[in-house]
C-alpha positions as MATLAB code, in Angstrom:
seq = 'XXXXXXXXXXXXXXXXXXXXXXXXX';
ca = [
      71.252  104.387   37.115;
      73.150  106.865   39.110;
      74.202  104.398   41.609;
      74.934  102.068   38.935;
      77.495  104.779   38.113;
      78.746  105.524   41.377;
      79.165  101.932   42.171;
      81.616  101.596   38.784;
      83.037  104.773   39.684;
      83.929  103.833   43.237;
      85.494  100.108   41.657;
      87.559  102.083   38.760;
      88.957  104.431   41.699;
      90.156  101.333   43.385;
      91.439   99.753   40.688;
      93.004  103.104   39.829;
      94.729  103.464   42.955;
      95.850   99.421   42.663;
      97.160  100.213   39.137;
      99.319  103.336   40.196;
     100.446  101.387   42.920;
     102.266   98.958   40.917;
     102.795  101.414   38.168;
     105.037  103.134   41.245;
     106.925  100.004   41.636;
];
């Protein structure tokens, strides 16, 4: 389970960082 969590953890951190991206634009 806990790498379950990292794995989602390390995808909502990119998608995160994608969504501020554009949210700078």
């Amino acid at each position: 389970l806990t790498w379950l969590m990292v794995y989602r953890t390390e995808k909502y951190q990119k998608l995160k960082a994608e969504v501020e991206k554009q949210s700078k634009k």
